[in-house]
C-alpha positions as CSV (number, residue, x, y, z in Angstrom):
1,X,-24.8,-4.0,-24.6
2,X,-26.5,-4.6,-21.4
3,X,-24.7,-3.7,-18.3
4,X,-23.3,-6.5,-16.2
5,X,-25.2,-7.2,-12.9
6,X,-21.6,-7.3,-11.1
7,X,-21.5,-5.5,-8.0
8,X,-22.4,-8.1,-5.3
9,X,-20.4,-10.2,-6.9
10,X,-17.4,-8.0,-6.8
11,X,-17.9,-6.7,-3.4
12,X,-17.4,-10.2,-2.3
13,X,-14.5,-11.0,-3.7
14,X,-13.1,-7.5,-2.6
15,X,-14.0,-8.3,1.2
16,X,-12.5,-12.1,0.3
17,X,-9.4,-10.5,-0.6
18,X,-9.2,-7.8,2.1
19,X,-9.4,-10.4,5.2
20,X,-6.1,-11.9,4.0
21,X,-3.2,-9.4,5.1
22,X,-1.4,-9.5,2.1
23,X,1.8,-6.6,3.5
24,X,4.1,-6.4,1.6
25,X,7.3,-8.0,2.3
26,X,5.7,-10.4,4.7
27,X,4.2,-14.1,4.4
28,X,0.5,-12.8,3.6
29,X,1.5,-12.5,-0.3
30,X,2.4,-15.7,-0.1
31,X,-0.9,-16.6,1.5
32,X,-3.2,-14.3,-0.5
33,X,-1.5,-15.9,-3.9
34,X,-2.1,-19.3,-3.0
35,X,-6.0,-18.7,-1.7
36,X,-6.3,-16.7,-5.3
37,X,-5.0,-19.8,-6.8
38,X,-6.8,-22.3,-5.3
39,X,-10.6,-20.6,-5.9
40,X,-9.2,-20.0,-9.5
41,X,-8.1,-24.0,-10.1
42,X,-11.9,-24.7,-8.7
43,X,-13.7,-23.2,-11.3
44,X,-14.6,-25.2,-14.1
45,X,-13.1,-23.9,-17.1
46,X,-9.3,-23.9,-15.2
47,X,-10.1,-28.1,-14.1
48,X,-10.7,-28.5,-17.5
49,X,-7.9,-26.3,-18.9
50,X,-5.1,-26.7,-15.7
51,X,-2.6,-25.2,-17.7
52,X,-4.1,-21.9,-18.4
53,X,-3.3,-21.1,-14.9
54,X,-0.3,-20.8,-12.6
55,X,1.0,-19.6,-9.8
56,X,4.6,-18.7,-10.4
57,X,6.9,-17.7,-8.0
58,X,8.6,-14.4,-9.0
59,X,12.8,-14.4,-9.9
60,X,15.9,-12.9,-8.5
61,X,13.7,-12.1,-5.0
62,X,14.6,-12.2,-1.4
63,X,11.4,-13.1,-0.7
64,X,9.1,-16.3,-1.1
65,X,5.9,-15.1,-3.1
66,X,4.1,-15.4,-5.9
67,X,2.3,-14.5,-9.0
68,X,-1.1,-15.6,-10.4
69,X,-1.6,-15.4,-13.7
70,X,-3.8,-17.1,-16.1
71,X,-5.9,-16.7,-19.1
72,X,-9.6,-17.8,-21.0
73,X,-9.3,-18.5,-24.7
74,X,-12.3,-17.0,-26.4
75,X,-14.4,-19.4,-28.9
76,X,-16.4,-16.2,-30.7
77,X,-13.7,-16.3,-33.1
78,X,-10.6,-17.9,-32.3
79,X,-7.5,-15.2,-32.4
80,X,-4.3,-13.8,-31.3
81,X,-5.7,-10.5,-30.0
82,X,-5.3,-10.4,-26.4
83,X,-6.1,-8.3,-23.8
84,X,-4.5,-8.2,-20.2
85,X,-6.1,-7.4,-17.0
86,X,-3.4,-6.9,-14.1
87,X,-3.6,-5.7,-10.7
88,X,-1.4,-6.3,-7.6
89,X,-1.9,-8.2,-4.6
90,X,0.3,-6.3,-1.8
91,X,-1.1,-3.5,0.4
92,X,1.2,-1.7,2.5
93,X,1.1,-1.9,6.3
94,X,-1.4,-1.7,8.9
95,X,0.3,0.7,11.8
96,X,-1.6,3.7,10.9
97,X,-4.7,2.0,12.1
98,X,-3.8,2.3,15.4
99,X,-5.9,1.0,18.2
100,X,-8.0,-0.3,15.2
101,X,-5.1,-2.4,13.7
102,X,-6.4,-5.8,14.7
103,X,-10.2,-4.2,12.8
104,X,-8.2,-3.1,9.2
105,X,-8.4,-6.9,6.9
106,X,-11.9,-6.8,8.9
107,X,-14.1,-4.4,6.8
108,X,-17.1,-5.1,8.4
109,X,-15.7,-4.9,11.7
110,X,-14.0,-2.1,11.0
111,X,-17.2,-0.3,10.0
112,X,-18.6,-1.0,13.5
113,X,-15.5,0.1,15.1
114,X,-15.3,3.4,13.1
115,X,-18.9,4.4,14.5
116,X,-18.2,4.2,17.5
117,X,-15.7,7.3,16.7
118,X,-15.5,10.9,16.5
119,X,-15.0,11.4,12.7
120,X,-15.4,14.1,10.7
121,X,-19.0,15.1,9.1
122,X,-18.2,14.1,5.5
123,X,-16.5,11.0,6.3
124,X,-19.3,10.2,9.1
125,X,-21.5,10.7,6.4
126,X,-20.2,7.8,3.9
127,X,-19.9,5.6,6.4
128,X,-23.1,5.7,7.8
129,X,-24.4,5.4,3.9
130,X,-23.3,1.8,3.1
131,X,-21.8,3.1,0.2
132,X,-18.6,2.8,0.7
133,X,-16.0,-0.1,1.8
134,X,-13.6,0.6,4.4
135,X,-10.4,-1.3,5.0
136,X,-6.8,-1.8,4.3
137,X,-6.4,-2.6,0.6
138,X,-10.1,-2.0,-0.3
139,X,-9.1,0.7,-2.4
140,X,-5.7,-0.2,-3.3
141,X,-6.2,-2.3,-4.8
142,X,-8.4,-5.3,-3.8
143,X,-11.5,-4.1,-5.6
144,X,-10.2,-3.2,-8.5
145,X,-8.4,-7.1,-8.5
146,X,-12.0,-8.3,-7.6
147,X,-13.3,-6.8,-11.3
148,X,-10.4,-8.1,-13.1
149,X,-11.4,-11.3,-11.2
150,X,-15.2,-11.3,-11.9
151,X,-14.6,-10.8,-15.6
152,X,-12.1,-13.6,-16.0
153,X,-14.8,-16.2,-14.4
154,X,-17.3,-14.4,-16.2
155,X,-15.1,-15.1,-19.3
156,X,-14.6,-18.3,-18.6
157,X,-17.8,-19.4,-18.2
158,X,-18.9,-17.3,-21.6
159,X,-16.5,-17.7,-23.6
160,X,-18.3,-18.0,-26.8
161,X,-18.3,-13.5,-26.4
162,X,-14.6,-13.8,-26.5
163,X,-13.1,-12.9,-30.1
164,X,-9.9,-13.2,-28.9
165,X,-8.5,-13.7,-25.6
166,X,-7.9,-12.1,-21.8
167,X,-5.0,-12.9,-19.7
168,X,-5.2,-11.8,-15.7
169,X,-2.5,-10.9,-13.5
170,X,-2.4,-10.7,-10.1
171,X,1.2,-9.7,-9.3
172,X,2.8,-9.1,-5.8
173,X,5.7,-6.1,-4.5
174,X,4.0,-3.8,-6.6
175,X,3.9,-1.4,-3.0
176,X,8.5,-2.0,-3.0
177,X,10.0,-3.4,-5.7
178,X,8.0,-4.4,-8.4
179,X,9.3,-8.3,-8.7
180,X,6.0,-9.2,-9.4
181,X,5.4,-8.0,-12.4
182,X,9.0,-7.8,-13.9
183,X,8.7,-11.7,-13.2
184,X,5.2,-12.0,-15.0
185,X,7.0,-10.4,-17.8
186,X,8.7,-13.6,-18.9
187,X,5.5,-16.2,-18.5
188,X,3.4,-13.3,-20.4
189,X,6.3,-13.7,-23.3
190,X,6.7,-17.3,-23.0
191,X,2.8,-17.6,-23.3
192,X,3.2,-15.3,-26.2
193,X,5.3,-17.6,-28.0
194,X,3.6,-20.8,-27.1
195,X,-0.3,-19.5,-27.9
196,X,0.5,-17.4,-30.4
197,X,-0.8,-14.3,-27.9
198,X,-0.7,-10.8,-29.4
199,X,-0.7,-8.2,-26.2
200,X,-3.0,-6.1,-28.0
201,X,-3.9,-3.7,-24.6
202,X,-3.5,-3.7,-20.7
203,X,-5.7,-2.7,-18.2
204,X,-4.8,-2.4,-15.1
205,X,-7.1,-1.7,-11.9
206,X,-5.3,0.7,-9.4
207,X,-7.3,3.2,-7.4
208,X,-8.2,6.4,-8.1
209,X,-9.2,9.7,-5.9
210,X,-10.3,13.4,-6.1
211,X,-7.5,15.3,-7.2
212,X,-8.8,19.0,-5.6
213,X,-11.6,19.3,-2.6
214,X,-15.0,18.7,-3.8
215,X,-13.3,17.1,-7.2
216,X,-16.7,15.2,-8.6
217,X,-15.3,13.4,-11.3
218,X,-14.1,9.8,-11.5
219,X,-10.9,9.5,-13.5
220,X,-9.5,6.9,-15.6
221,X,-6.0,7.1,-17.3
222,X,-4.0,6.3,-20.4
223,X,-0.4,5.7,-20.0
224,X,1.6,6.5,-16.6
225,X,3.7,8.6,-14.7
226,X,7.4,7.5,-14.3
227,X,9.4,7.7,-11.3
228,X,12.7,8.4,-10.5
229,X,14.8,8.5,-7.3
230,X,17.6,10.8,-7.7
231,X,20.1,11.0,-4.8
232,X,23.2,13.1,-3.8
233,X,26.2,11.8,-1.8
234,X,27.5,15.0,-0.8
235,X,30.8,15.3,0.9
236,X,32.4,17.9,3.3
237,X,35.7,19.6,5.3
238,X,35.5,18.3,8.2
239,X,36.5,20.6,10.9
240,X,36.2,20.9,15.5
241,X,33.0,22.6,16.0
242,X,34.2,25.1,17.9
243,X,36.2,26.1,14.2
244,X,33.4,25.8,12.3
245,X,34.7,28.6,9.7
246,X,37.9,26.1,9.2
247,X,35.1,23.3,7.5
248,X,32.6,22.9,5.0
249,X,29.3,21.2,7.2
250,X,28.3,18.6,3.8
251,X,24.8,19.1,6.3
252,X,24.5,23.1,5.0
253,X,25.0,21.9,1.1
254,X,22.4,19.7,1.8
255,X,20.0,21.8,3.2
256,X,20.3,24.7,0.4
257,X,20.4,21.1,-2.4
258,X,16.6,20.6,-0.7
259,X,15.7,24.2,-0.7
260,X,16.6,24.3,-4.4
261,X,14.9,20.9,-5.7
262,X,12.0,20.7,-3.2
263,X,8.9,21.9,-4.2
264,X,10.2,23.9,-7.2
265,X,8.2,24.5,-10.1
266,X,10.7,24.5,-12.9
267,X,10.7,20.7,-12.4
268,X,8.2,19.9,-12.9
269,X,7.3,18.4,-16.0
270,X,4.3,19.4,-18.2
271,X,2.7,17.1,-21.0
272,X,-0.5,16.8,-22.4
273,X,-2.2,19.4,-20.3
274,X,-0.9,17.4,-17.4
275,X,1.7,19.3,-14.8
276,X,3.5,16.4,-13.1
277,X,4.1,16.9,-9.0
278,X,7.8,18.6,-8.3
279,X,10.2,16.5,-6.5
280,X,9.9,16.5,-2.8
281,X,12.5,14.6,0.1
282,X,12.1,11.2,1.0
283,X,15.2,11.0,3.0
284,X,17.8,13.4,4.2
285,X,20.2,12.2,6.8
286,X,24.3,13.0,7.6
287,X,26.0,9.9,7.3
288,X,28.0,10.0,11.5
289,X,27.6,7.1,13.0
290,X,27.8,8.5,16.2
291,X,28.2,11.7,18.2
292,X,31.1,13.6,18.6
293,X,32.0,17.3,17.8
294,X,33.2,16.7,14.6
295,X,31.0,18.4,11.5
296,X,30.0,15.1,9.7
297,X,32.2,14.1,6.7
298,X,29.1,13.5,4.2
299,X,25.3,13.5,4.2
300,X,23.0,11.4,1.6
301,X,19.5,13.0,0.7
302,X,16.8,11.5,-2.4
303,X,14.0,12.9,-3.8
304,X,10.8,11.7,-5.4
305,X,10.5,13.1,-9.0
306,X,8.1,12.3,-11.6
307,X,8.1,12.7,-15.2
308,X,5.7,12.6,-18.4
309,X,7.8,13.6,-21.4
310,X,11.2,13.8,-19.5
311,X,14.0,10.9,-20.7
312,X,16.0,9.6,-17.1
313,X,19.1,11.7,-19.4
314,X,17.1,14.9,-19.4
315,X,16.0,14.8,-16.0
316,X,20.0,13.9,-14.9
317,X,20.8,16.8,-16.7
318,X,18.3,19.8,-15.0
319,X,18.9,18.0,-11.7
320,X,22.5,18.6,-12.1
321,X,21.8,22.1,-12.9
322,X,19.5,23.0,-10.4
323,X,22.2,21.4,-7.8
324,X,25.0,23.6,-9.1
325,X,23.2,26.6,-8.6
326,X,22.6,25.4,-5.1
327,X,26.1,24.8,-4.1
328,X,26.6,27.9,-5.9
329,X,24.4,29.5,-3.5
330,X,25.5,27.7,-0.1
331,X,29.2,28.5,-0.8
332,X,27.9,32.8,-1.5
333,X,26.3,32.7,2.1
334,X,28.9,30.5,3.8
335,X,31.2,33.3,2.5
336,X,29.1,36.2,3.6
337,X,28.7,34.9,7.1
338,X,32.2,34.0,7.7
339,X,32.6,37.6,6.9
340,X,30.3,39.2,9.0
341,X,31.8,36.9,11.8
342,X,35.4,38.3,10.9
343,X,34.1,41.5,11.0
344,X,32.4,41.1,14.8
345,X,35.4,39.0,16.1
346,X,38.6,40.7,14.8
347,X,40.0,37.8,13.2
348,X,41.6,38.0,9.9
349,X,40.0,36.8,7.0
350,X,41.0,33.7,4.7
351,X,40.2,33.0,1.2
352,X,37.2,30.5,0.7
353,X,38.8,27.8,-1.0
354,X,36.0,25.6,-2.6
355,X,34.2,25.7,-5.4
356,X,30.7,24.4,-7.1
357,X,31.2,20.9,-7.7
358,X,28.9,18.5,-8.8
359,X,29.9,14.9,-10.9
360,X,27.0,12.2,-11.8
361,X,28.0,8.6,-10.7
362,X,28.8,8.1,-14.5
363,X,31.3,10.8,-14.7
364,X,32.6,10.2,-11.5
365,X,33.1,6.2,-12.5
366,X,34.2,7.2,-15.9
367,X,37.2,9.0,-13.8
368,X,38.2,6.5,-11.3
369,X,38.3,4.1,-14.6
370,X,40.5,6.0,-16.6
371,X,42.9,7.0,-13.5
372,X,42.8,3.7,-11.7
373,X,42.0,0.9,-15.0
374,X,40.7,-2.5,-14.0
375,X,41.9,-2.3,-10.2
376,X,39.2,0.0,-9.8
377,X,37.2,-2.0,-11.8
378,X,37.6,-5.4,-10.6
379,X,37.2,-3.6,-7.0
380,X,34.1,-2.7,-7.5
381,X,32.6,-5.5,-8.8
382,X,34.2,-7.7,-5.4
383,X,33.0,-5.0,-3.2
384,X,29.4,-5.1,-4.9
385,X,28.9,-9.0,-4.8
386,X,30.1,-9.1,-0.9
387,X,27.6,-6.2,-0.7
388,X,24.9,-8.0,-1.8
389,X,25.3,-10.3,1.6
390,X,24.2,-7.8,3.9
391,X,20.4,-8.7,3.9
392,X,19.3,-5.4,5.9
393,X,20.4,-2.8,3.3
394,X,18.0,-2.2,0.7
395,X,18.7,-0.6,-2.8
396,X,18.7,2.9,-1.3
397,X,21.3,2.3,0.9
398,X,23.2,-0.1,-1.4
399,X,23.5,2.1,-3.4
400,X,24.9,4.7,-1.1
401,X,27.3,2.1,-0.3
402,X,28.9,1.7,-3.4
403,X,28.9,5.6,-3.5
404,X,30.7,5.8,-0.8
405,X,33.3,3.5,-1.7
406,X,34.0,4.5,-5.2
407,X,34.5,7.9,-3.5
408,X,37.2,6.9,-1.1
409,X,39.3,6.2,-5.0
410,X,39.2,10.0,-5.7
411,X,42.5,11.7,-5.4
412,X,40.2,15.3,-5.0
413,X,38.3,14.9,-2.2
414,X,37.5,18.3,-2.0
415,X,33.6,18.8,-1.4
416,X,31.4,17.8,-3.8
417,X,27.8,16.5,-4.9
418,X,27.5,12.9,-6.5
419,X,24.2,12.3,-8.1
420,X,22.7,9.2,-8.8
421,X,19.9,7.2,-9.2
422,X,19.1,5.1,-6.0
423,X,16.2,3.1,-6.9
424,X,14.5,1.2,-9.6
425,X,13.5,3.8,-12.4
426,X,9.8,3.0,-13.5
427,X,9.9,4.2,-16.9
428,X,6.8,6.8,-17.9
429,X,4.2,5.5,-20.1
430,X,2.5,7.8,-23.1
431,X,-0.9,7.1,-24.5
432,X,-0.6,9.5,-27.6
433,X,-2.7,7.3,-30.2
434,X,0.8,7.0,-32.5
435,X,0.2,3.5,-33.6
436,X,-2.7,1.4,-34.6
437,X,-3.0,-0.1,-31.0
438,X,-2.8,3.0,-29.0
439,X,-5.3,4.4,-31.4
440,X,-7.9,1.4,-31.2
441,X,-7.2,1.2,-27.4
442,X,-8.0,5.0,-27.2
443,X,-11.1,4.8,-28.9
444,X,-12.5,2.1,-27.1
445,X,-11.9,3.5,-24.3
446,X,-13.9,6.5,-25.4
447,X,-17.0,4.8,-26.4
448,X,-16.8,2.3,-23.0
449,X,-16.8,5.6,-20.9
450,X,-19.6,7.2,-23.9
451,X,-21.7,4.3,-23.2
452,X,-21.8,4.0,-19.2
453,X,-21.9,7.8,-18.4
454,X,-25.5,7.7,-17.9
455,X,-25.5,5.3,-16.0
456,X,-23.6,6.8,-13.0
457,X,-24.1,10.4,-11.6
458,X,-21.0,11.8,-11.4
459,X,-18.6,13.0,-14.6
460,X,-16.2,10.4,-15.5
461,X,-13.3,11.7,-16.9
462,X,-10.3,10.3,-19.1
463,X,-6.9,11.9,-18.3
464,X,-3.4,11.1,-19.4
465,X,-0.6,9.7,-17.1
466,X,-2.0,7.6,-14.2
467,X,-0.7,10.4,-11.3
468,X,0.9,7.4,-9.2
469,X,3.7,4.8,-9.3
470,X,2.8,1.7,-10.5
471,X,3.4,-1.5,-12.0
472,X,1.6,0.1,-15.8
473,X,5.2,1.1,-16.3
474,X,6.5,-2.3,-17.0
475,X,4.1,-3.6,-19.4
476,X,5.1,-0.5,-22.1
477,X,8.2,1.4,-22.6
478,X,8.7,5.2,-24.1
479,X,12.1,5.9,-23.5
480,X,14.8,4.7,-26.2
481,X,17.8,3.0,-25.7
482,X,19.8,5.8,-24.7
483,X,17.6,6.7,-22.3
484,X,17.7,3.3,-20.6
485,X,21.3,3.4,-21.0
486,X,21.8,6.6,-18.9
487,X,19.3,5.4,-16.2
488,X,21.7,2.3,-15.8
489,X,24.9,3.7,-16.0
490,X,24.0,6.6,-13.3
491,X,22.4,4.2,-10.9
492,X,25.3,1.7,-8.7
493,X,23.3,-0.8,-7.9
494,X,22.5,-2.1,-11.7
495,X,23.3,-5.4,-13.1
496,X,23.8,-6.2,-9.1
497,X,21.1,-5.7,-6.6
498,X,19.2,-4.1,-9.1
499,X,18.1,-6.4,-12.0
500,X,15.8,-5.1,-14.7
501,X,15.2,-6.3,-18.1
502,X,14.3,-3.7,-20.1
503,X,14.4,-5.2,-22.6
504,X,12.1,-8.0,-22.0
505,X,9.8,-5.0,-21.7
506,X,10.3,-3.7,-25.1
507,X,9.3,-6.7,-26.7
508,X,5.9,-6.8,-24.6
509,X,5.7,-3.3,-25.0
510,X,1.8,-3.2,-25.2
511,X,-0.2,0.2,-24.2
512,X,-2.0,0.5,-20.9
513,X,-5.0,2.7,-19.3
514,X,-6.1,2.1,-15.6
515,X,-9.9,1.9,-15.0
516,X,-9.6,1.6,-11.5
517,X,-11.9,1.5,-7.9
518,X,-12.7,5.5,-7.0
519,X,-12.1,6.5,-3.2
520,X,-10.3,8.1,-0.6
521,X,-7.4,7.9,2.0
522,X,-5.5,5.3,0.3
523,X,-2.4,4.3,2.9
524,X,-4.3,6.1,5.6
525,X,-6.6,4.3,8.2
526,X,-9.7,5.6,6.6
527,X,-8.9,3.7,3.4
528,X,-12.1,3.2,1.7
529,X,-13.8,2.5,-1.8
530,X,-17.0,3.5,-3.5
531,X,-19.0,0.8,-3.7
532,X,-21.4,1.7,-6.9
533,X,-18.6,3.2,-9.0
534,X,-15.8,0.6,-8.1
535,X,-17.7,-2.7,-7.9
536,X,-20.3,-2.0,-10.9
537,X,-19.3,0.8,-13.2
538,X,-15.2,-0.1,-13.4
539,X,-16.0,-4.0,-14.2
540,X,-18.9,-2.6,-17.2
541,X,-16.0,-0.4,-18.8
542,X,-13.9,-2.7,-18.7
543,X,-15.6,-5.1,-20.1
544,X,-17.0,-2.5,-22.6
545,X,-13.4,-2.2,-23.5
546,X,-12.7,-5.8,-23.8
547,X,-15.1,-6.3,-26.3
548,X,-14.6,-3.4,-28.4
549,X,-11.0,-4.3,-28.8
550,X,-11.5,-8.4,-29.6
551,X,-14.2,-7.3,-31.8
552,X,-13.0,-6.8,-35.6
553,X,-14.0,-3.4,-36.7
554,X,-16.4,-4.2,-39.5
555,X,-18.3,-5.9,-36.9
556,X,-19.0,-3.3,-34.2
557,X,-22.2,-1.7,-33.1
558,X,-23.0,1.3,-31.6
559,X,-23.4,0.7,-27.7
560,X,-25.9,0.7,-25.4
């Protein structure tokens, strides 16, 4: 199979899509949709066809913005076998660029800018090369879209190669909330359903990057990462500050709850070879509104944590371990300070009268239900949809919020940690070849990597678990229903601010590997891509991959 002579082509519909600032959150999705949208409905297959493309505007969103999705039907061989090609259109923000912000959609102006600097040799070095492509979103993930988008108008203009069919999808908020692609979900069934689609494989574009100095290998991934936000409301005795010893500061529990989770090893979960990052703090904060010299009544900390293997069930239960120990711990050195302080200023000593204790929103809810009945209940549900008005809170601190005031319905009071999930869960992915997709998706994925290698100097490698969040882990499922169900049940914004359909998921439920642009400093001012390797080698395995999998088996050749 000859290679495809893609790369110019690619590079300019990367630098295309990079001049529009598509932040998240802001009007440029909107924009960067509707300019995808509009060069899509001019090409000729999509005048002929106007229905094999939309732009759809995603659901149950704050925001105006918008999907693109559309698809070529192959005339090889008619057939249900389809493959989809997705990648997002959101970048985060600009700030980091600094005095060079008005320079970061600009990538050649951004490369004359960048010259003029002081940079380091190595990064002096690529830019000076031409072989690279600096700018915000170049790597994440603008040239990886511009391969999905030079094969679907390579596709459509060819497609007597197609056995089968491609559907593209160039979903937004994959940097927040993922609503893009939980609102694709239902036009990829409803297409299903209508064009008798069968998701046979996903590919989705995100970026990869060296994963050790002087790493030389380009990677490419079968099945994802999940991602969970677990979060503590953790409540105090208040006390003066001038008694501290009279008080419990929720601010100390805290800090020994981070000392425990952060960084630590033993969470960090291990699969295939593949040892997932341990959780590490995204936010820690005591929850006083103001000053005074009061110890605060309560602080709120979350955590990143990522799992392979791990059910949302198993990692509730090690979390609430691993936070029992620390309160353990807090209340053992609390107790042997206050004693040392007796000891230096005469006073008499008291007994310490707190223990561990740690609840999970489920069991805590589960308690205020059976001691309270539906006027708990019922009071929730008010306090939620009233919630739900305050635009400025998003579902971190929602979420907190209806913490909170569940809490103030607890007869104990006494201090204690309340664990819960505070975002949307992005369920893991595995790739582990136990079904007749996985396995042909698997091996053609092998041979598309087999037959480009020498093509390209450096190793390319295939690893499991793409190593970052994305929106791969709402095209296929791995956790059960029980799984799900704890996930929900353990996280208070659900079925309110929160809307998921998991569901909906399990019946796509098609496997997914990321063949994606290679480069470096993605979200950092030197964003940048590798030209050769992300504009010519990712759209050739790709397509390699394409065809293998539309192709019925007594039919394929070896590749060349």
């Amino acid at each position: 199979m000859a290679m495809l002579p893609c790369q110019e082509d690619v590079l300019l519909y990367t630098k295309l899509l990079v001049r529009i600032e598509s932040i998240v959150g802001t009007s440029g999705e909107k924009e960067i949709a509707e300019t995808l949208h509009a060069l899509l409905a001019a090409l000729p297959y999509f005048q002929q066809n106007p229905s094999y493309l939309v732009k759809s505007p995603t659901l149950n969103d704050e925001i105006e913005r918008y999907n693109v999705m559309a698809f070529v039907k192959g005339t090889k061989r008619p057939s249900g076998r389809t493959v989809i090609l997705m990648g997002h259109l959101d970048t985060v923000g600009t700030d980091d660029y600094g005095a060079l912000k008005s320079s970061a959609c600009e990538p050649d102006g951004l490369r004359r800018e960048l010259m003029r600097q002081e940079l380091p040799d190595d990064l002096r070095r690529q830019l000076e090369s031409g072989d690279w492509l600096f700018g915000r979103g170049a790597l994440d993930m603008k040239s990886g879209l511009a391969s999905h988008l030079y094969l679907l108008q390579y596709y459509s203009e060819r497609p007597e190669e197609l056995a089968g069919n491609i559907v593209f999808v160039a979903e937004c908020d994959e940097e927040d909330g993922s609503h893009g692609i939980l609102s694709a979900i239902r036009q990829l069934l409803a297409w299903q359903e209508e064009h008798g689609f069968d998701y046979i494989a996903a590919i989705n574009a995100d970026f990869v990057s060296p994963r050790y100095p002087g790493d030389p290998n380009r990677y490419i991934y079968k099945g994802t990462v999940g991602k969970l936000l677990p979060a503590f409301y953790i409540t105090g005795a208040e006390t003066h500050a001038g008694a501290c010893f009279e008080g419990l500061d929720p601010n100390w529990l805290a800090a020994e709850l981070t000392r425990e989770l952060n960084y630590n090893p033993e969470l960090c979960n291990a699969a295939h070879g593949e040892v997932g990052a341990p959780p590490v703090t995204l936010k820690q904060t005591d929850l006083k509104p103001s000053y005074d010299v009061q110890t605060g009544l309560a602080a709120y900390v979350y955590y990143n944590m990522l799992i392979y293997t791990w059910t949302p069930k198993e990692a509730l239960s090690r979390l609430k371990r691993h936070a029992e120990i620390a309160f353990g711990r807090a209340l053992a050195l609390y107790a042997e300070r206050y004693r040392a302080y007796c000891r230096m200023s005469g006073e008499p000593e008291r007994d310490i009268p707190w223990r561990p204790r740690v609840l999970t929103y489920d069991e805590m809810n589960r308690m205020l239900l059976s001691e309270h009945g539906d006027r708990y209940g019922q009071h929730m549900e008010r306090f939620k949809r009233e919630l739900l008005l305050d635009r400025t809170l998003d579902l971190r601190m929602y979420s907190l919020k209806v913490v909170e005031e569940a809490w103030r319905w607890m007869k104990d009071r006494s201090p204690a940690m309340v664990l819960f999930f505070a975002s949307l869960y992005s369920p893991r992915v595995e790739l582990s070849g136990s079904n007749d997709k996985e396995l042909r998706l698997i091996e053609a994925l092998d041979e598309a990597v087999r037959s480009v290698q020498d093509r390209y100097e450096h190793p390319i490698r295939i690893k499991p678990f793409f190593p970052y969040i994305s929106d791969m882990s709402f095209v296929g499922i791995s956790d059960d229903d029980e799984s799900i169900a704890a996930e929900a049940a353990n996280n208070p914004s659900w079925n309110s601010k929160l809307l998921v359909d998991y569901e909906a998921i399990r019946r796509l439920d098609v496997p997914v590997i990321n063949i994606g642009p290679y480069g470096m400093d993605a979200h950092k001012k030197h964003e940048r891509a590798e030209i050769r390797y992300s504009m010519f080698i990712v759209p050739n395995i790709t397509h390699r991959v394409v065809q293998r999998l539309l192709t019925p088996i007594g039919e394929q050749a070896g590749e060349g």
